[in-house]
C-alpha positions as CSV (number, residue, x, y, z in Angstrom):
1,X,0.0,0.0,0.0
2,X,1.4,3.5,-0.8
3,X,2.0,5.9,2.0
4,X,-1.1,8.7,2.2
5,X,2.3,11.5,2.1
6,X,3.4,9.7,-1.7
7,X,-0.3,9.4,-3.0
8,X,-0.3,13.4,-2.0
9,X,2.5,14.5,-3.6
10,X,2.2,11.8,-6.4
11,X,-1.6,13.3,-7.5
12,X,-0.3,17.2,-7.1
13,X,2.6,16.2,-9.9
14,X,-0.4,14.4,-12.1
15,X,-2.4,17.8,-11.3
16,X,0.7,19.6,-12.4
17,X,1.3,17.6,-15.8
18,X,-2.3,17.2,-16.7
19,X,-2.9,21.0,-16.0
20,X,0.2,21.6,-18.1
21,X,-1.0,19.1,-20.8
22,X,-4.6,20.6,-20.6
23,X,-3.2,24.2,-21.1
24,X,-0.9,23.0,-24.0
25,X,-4.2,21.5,-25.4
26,X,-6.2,24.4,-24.6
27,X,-4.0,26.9,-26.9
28,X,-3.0,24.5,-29.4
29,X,-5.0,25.6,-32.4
30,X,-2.7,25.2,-35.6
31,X,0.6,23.9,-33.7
32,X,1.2,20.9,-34.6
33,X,3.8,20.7,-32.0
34,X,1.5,20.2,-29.2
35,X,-0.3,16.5,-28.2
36,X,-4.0,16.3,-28.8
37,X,-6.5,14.8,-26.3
38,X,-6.4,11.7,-28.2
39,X,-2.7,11.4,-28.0
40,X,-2.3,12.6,-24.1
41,X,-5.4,10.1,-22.9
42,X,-3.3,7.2,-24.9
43,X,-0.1,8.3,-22.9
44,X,-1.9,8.1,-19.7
45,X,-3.6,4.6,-20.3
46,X,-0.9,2.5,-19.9
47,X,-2.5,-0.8,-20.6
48,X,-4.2,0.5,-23.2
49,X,-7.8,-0.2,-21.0
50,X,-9.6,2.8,-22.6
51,X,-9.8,4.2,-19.2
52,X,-7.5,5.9,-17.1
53,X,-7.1,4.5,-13.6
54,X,-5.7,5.5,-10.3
55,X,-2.7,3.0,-10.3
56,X,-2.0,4.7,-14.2
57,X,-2.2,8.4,-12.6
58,X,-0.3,7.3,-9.5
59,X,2.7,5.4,-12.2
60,X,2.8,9.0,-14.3
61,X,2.9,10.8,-11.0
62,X,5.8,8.5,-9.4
63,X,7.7,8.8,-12.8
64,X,7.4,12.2,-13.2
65,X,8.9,12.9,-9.2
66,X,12.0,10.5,-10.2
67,X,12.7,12.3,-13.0
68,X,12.9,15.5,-11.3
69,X,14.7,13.9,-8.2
70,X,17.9,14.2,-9.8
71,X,20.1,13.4,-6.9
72,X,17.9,10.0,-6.2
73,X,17.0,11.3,-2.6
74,X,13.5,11.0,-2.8
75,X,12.6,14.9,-2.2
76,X,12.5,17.4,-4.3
77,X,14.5,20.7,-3.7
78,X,13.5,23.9,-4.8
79,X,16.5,23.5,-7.1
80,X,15.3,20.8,-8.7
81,X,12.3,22.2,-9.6
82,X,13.2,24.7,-10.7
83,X,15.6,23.2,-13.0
84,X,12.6,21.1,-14.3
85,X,10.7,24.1,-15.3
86,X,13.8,25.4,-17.2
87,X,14.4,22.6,-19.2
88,X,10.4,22.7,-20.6
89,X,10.8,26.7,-20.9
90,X,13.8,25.3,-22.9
91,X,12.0,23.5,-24.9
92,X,9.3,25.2,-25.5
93,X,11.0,28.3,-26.5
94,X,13.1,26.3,-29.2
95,X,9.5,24.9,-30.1
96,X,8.4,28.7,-30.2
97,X,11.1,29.9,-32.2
98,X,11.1,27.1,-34.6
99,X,7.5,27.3,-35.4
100,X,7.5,31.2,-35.7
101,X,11.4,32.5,-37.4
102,X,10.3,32.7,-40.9
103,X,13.5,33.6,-42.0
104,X,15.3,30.9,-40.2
105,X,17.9,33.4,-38.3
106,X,17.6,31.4,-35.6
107,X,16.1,34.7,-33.3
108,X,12.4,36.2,-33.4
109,X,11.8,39.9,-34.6
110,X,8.8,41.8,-33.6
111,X,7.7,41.3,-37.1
112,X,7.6,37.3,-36.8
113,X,6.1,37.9,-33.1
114,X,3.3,39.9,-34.3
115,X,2.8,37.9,-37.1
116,X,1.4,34.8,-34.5
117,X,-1.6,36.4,-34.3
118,X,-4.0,39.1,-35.2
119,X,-3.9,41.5,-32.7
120,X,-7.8,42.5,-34.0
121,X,-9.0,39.3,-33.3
122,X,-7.7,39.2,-30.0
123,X,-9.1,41.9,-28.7
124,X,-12.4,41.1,-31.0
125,X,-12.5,38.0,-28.6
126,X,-11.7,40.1,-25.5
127,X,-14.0,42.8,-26.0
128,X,-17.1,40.4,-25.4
129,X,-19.6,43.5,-25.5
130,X,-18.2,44.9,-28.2
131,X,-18.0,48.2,-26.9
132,X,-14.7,49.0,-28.6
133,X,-12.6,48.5,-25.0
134,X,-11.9,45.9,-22.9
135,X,-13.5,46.4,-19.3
136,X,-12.0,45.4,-16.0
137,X,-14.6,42.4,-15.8
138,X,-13.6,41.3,-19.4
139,X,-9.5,41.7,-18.6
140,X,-10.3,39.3,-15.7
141,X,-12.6,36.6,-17.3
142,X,-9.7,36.7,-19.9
143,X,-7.0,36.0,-17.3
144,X,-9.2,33.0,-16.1
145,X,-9.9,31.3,-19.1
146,X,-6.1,31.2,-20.2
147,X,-5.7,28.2,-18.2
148,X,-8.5,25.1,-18.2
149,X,-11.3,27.9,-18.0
150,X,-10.7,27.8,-14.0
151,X,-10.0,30.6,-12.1
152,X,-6.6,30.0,-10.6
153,X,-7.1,28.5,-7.2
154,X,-10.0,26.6,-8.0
């Protein structure tokens, strides 16, 4: 039986990646680089059930906490982390900059930034009573829905 302590920190690691692989989902639209449900639920089945269980969650979880255990102690520092979250802002900036340096100079200008999007739309979609500004209530629904359409704490 796994410790209660584990199981914890085990599920807020699975919380962590699926929120992470729900967001990447979220704001995928045409990037290809990016899993799809389809592709994400597969990863998570390991036996291939068709249904996700707790043992499966618990696995990703476990894995995920040795992998970022890098000295093998069984906690994780700060440092470790940390250095975690760098490799996948790593990663997804060379993703980033792939995807968007239409001259392949290997850096972004603001041209190819800009480029990503319309700026128009954006605010279109912002702007949800079209009154040609973008109200305090708006600018905070906004914020919300950047993640899985939760505010953040919920």
């Amino acid at each position: 039986m796994l410790s209660k302590d584990f199981m914890s920190t085990t599920t807020l690691i699975v919380a962590i990646s699926l929120g992470g692989l729900a967001q990447a989902q979220e704001n995928k639209g045409d990037r290809p680089d990016r899993p799809d449900r389809a592709e994400i639920f597969k990863s998570l089945d390991a036996d291939g059930s068709g249904e996700i269980t707790q043992e499966e969650l618990a696995t990703r979880g476990a894995d995920r906490f040795t992998r970022i255990d890098a000295n093998g102690d069984g906690l994780l520092s700060a440092e470790e982390i940390i250095a975690d979250r760098q490799k996948q802002t790593e990663q997804r900036t060379n993703r980033m900059i792939e995807r968007l340096d239409a001259n392949n100079d290997g850096q972004l200008s603001q041209a190819e930034v800009q480029g990503r999007r319309d700026p128009t739309k954006v605010f279109a979609r912002l702007d949800t009573d079209n009154s040609g500004g973008i109200s305090q209530e708006e600018f905070e629904k906004a914020r919300h829905r950047r993640g899985n359409g939760k505010k953040r704490g919920e």
